[in-house]
N, C-alpha and C positions, 0 to 999 in steps of 0.2 A: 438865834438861828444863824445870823451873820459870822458869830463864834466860830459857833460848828463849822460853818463851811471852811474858814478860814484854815483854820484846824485842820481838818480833813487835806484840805490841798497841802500843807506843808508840810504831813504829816508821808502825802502820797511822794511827795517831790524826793524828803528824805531817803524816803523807802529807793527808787531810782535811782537817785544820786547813788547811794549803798550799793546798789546792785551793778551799777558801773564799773564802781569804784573796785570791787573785788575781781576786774578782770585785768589783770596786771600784763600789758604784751611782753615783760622781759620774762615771763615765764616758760613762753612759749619758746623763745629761742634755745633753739639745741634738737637734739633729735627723737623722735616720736615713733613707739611700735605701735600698729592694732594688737591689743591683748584679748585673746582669744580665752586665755581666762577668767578673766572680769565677764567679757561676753557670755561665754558656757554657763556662769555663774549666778548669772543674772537674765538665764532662759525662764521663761512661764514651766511650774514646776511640771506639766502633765507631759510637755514636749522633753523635759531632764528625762523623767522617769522611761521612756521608750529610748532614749539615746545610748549605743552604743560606745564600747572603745573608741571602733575603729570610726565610727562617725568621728567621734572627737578629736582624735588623728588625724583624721581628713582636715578636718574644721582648723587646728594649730597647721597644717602644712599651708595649707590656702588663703591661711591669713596673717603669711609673710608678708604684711606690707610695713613699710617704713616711709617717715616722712620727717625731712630735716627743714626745719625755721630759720632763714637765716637773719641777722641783723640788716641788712641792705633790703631786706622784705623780698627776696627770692626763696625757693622751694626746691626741695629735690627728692623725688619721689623713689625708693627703691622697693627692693624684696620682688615678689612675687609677681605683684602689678606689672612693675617694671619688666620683668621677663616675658608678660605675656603680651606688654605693649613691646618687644623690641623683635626684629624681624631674625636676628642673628642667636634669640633666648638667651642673650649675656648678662641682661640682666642690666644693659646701663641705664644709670638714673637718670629720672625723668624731668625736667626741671620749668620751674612758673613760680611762680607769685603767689605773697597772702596778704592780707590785711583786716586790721578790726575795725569794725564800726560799729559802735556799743556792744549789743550782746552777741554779733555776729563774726562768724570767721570766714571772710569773704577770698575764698583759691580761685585761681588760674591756671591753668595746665599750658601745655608749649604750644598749644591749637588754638589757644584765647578762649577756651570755654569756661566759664565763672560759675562756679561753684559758693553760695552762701549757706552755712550751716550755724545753727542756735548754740551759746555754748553754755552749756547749763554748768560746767564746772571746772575750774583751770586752779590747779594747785605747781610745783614746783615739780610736782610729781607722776599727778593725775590729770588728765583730758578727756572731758565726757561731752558728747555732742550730739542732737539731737539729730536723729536717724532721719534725711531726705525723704529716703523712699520711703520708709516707714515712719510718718509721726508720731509721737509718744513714744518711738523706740529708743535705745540709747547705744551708743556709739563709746568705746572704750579708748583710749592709748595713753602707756604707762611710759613717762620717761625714758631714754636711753642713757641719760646722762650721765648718772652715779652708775648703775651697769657699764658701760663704757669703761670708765674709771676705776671699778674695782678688776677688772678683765687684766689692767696693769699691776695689779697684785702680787708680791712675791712674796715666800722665807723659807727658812730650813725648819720649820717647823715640823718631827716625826710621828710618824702615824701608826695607830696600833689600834685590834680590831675593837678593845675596848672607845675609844677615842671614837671610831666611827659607827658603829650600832646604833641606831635609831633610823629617824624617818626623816631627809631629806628630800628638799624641793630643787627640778632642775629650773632654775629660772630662765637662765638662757643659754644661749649657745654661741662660739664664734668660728666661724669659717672660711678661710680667705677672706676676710676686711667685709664679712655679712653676718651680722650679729641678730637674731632670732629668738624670740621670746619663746617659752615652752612652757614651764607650769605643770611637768610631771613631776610626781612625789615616788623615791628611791626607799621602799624598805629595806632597809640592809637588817635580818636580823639577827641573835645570838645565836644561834645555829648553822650559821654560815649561808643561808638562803635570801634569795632575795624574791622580791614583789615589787613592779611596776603597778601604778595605777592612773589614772587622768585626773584634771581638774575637778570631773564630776564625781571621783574613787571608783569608777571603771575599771575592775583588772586587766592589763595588758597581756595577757595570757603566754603570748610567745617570748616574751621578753622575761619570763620568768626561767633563776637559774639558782645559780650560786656567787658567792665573793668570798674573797681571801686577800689578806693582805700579803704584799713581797718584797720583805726587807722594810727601810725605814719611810721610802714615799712610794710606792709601787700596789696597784690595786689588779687583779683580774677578775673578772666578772664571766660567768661563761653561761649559755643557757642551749638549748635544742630545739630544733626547726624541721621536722620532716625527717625526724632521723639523725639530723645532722649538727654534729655539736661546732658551734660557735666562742669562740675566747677573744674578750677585749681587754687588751692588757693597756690601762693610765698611768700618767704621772702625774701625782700630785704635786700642786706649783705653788699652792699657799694652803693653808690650815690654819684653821682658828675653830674653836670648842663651837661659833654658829656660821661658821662658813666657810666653803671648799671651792680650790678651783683646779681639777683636772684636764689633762688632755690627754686625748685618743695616741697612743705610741703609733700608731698607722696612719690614720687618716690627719691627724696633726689638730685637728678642731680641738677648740676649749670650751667646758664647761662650768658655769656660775651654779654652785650650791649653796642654798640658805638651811637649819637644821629649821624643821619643823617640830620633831620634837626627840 
């Protein structure tokens, strides 16, 4: 019986110890999206099946938040947040403190307010935490790191419509020095037409048009609104058989595409 116990306890210890151990704080350093994604993706199916596009729309613009770890254990909070915390909407980051204490991630905002949240999973990549307001629920954010990095991307690599037919994901976006997660999927198909859809495969309805390629890195995409036809003419800035990085010729923002298939 004394076995047993013994057993048991060292058996519990290891278990702990393990569960520790797997929370690595250099993981965290670097910078952090809410992925609205993951989220949508992992709604209770009954509330999927009534969700709209443009819900989901709503949901990727409103959960522009960003949060950067720094090594010195300060924080800086951006995206969305940040703009509705700042009096002038600019948008400047918001900055506090973090720190782990076993399975917690204990923030501070600029007002001293302390925030501790459970962290059920920290990969290189992945950040899943258990939902304050809601417990049992879960909390997404997907690295910025390697997005970051691939954003610096270049080659003369040429593009023709065979090369880009199929179904790419927009992952993210950059725009003035605000980098944004998205998660829509670009039909580009043989016919020259295209389909938007969302995380959930929601048609995007208005976003629906045509593509053409022009010349060796040069895309136009055009679709109609009320009548009224719209043309976005990109450049493509790298190319590769599973990933694209264009930017808008007008607005100047860039986009990260992965193929999906």
């Amino acid at each position: 019986m004394k076995l047993k116990f013994i057993l048991t306890v060292c058996i519990t210890g290891l278990f702990v110890v393990n569960t520790q151990a797997q929370i690595n704080k250099a993981y965290l350093i670097g910078s952090w999206h809410l992925s609205m994604e993951y989220m949508l993706k992992n709604t209770p199916i009954e509330k999927k099946k009534s969700m709209t596009a443009k819900q989901e729309m709503m949901a990727i613009v409103f959960g522009n938040v960003s949060v950067e770890f720094l090594k010195d254990g300060s924080t800086k909070i951006g995206g969305m947040m940040a703009a509705m915390a700042s009096k002038d909407k600019k948008g400047k980051a918001i900055k506090g403190s973090w720190k782990i204490e076993g399975d917690r991630l204990i923030t501070t905002n600029d007002k001293g307010k302390e925030k501790s949240e459970k962290i059920l999973k920290l990969t290189p990549d992945l950040l899943v935490l258990e939902s304050k307001k809601k417990p049992g629920e879960k909390v997404y954010f997907v690295s910025l790191n390697k997005i970051l990095k691939d954003f610096k991307n270049t080659n003369t690599a040429k593009i023709n419509k065979k090369k880009l037919t199929g179904t790419w994901k927009a992952v993210a976006v950059e725009s003035r020095g605000i980098t944004m997660l998205l998660g829509i999927k670009y039909l580009l198909k043989k016919d020259g037409t295209t389909q938007l859809k969302t995380p959930l495969d929601n048609i995007i309805e208005k976003e629906n048009g045509t593509w053409k390629v022009n010349g060796s890195n040069k895309l136009q995409f055009t679709s109609e609104k009320k009548g009224k036809i719209k043309e976005t003419n990109v450049t493509v800035l790298y190319f590769t058989q599973n990933q694209m990085i264009a930017q808008d010729d007008r607005k100047g923002e860039k986009i990260l595409f992965e193929r999906v298939k």
